[in-house]
mmCIF file of the C-alpha atoms, coordinates in Angstrom:
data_MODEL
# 
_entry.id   MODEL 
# 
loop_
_atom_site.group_PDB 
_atom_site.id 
_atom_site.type_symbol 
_atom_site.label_atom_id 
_atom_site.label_alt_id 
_atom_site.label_comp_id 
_atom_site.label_asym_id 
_atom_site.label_entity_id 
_atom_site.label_seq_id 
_atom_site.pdbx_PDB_ins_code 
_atom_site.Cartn_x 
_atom_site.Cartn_y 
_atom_site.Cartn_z 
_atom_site.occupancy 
_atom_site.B_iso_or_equiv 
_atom_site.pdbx_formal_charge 
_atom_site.auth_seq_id 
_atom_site.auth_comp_id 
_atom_site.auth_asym_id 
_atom_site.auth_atom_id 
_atom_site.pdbx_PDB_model_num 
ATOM 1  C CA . UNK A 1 1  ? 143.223 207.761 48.381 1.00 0.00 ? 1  UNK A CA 1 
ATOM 2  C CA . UNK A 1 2  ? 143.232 207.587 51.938 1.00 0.00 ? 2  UNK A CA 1 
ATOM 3  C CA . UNK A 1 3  ? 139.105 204.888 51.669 1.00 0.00 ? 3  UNK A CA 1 
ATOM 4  C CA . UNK A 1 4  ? 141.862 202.201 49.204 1.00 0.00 ? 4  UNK A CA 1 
ATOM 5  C CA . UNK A 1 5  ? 144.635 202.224 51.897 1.00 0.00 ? 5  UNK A CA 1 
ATOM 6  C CA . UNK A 1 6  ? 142.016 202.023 54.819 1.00 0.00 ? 6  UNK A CA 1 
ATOM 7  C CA . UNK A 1 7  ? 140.776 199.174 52.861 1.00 0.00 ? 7  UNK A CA 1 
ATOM 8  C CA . UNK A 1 8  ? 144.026 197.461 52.156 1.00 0.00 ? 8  UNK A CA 1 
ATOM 9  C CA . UNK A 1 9  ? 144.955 197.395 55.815 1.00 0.00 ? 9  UNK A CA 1 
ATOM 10 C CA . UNK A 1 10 ? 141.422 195.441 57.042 1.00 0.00 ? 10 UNK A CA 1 
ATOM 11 C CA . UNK A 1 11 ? 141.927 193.503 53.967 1.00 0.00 ? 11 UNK A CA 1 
ATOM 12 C CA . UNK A 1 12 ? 145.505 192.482 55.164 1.00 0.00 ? 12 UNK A CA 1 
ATOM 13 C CA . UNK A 1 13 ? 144.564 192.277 58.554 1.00 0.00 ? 13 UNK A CA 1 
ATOM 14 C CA . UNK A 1 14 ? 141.743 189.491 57.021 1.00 0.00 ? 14 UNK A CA 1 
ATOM 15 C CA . UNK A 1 15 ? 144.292 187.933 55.331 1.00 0.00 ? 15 UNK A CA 1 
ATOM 16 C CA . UNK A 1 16 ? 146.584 187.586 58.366 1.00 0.00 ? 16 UNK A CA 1 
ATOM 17 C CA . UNK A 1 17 ? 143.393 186.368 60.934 1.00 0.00 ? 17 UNK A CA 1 
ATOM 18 C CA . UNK A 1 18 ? 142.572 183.550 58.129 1.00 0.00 ? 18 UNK A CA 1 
ATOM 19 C CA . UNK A 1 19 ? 146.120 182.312 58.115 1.00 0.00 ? 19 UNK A CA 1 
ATOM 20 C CA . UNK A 1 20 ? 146.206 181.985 61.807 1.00 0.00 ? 20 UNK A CA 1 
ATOM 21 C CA . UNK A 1 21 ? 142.871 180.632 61.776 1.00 0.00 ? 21 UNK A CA 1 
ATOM 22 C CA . UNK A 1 22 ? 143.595 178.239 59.659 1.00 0.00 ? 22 UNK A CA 1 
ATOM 23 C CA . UNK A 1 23 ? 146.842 177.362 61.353 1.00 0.00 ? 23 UNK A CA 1 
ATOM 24 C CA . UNK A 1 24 ? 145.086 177.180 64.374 1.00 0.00 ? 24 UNK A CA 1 
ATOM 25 C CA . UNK A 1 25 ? 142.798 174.601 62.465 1.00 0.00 ? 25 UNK A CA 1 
ATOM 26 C CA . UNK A 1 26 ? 146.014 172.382 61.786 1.00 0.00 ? 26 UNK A CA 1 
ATOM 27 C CA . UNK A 1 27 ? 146.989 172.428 65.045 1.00 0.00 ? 27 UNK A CA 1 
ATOM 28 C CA . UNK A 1 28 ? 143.851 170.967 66.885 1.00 0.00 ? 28 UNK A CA 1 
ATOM 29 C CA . UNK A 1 29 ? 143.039 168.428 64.430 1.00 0.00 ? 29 UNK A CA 1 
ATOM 30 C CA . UNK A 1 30 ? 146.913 167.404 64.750 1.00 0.00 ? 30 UNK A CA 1 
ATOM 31 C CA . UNK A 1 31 ? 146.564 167.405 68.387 1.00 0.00 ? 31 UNK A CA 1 
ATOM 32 C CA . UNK A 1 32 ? 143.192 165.664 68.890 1.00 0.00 ? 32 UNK A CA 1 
ATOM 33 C CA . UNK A 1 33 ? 143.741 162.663 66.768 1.00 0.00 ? 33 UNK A CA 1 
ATOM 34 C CA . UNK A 1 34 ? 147.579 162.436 68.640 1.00 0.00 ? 34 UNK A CA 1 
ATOM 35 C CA . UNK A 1 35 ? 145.391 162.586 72.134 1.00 0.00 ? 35 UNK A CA 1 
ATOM 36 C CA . UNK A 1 36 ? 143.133 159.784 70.260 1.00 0.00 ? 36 UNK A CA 1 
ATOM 37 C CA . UNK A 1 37 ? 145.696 157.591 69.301 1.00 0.00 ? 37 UNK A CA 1 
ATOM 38 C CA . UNK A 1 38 ? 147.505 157.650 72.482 1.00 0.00 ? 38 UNK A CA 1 
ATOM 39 C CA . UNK A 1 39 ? 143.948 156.724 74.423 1.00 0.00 ? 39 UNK A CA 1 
ATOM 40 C CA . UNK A 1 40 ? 142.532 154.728 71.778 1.00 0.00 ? 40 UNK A CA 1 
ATOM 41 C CA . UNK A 1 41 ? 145.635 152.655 71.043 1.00 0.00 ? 41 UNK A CA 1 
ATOM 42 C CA . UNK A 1 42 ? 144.949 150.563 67.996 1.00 0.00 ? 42 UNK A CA 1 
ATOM 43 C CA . UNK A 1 43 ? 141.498 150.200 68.110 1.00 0.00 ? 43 UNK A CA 1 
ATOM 44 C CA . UNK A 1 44 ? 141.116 153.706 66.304 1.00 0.00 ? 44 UNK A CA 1 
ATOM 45 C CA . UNK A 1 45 ? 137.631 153.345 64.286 1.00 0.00 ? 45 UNK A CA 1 
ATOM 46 C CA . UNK A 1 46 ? 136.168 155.106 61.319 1.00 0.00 ? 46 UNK A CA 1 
ATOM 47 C CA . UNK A 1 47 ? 133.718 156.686 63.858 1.00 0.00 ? 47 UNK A CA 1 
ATOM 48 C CA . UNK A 1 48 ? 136.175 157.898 66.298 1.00 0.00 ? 48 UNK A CA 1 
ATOM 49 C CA . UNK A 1 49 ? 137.842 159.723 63.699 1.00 0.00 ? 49 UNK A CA 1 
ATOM 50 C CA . UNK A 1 50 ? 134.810 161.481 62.284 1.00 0.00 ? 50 UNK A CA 1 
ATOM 51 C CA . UNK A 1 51 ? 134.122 162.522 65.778 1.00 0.00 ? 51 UNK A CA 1 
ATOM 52 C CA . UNK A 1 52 ? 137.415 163.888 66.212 1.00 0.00 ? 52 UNK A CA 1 
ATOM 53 C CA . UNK A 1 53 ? 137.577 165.568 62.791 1.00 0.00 ? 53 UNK A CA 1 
ATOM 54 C CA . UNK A 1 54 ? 134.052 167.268 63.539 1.00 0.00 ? 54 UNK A CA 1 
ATOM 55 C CA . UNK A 1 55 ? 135.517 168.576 66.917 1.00 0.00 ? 55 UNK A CA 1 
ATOM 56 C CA . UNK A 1 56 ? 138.421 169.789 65.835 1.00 0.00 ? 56 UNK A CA 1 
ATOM 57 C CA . UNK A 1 57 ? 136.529 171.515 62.638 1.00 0.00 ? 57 UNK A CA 1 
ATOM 58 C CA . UNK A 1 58 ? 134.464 173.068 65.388 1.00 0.00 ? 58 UNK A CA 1 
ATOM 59 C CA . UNK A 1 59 ? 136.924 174.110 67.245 1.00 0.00 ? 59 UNK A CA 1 
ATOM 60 C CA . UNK A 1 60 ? 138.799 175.728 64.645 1.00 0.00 ? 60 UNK A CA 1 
ATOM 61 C CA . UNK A 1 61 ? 134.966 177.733 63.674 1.00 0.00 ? 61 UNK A CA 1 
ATOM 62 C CA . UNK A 1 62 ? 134.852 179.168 66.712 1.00 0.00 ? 62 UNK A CA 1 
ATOM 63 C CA . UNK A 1 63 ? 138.434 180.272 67.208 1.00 0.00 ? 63 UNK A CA 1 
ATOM 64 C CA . UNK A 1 64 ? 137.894 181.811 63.561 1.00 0.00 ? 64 UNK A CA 1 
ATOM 65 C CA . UNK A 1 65 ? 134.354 183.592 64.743 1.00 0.00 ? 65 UNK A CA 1 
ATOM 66 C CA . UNK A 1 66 ? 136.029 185.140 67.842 1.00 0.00 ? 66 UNK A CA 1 
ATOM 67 C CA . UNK A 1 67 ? 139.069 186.143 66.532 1.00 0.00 ? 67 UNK A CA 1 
ATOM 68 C CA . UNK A 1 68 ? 136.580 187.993 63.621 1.00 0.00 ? 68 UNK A CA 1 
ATOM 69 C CA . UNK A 1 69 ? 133.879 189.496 66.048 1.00 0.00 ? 69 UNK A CA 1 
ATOM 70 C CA . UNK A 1 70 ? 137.035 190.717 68.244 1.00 0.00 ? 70 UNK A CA 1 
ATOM 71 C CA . UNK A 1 71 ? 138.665 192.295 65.329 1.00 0.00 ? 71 UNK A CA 1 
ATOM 72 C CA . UNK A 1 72 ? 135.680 194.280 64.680 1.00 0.00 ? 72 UNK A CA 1 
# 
């Protein structure tokens, strides 16, 4: 018994770093198109956005790798 509860604690504590990973996700994209809007005013283009989605969806991989390689 002692291998299934081992397993449901990294399995919980996977659970929890997805849901903060994915929170963390949220917040940059929400920040990054506020800090686009506010520079771009309202000449906010299809290909600013895509840039800003892409950077904030890379952002939010690499929080989600380091908070995975440091739980290791």
């Amino acid at each position: 018994m002692p291998n299934i509860e081992i397993g449901l604690q990294y399995s919980f504590i996977f659970v929890v770093i997805l849901f903060f990973s994915t929170f963390h996700y949220f917040i940059c994209l929400f920040l990054l198109t506020k800090l686009k809007q506010i520079k771009l005013t309202k000449n906010l283009n299809i290909l600013n956005e895509q840039k800003t989605y892409r950077t904030a969806i890379s952002l939010g991989r690499i929080h989600v790798s380091l908070i995975l390689f440091a739980s290791l």
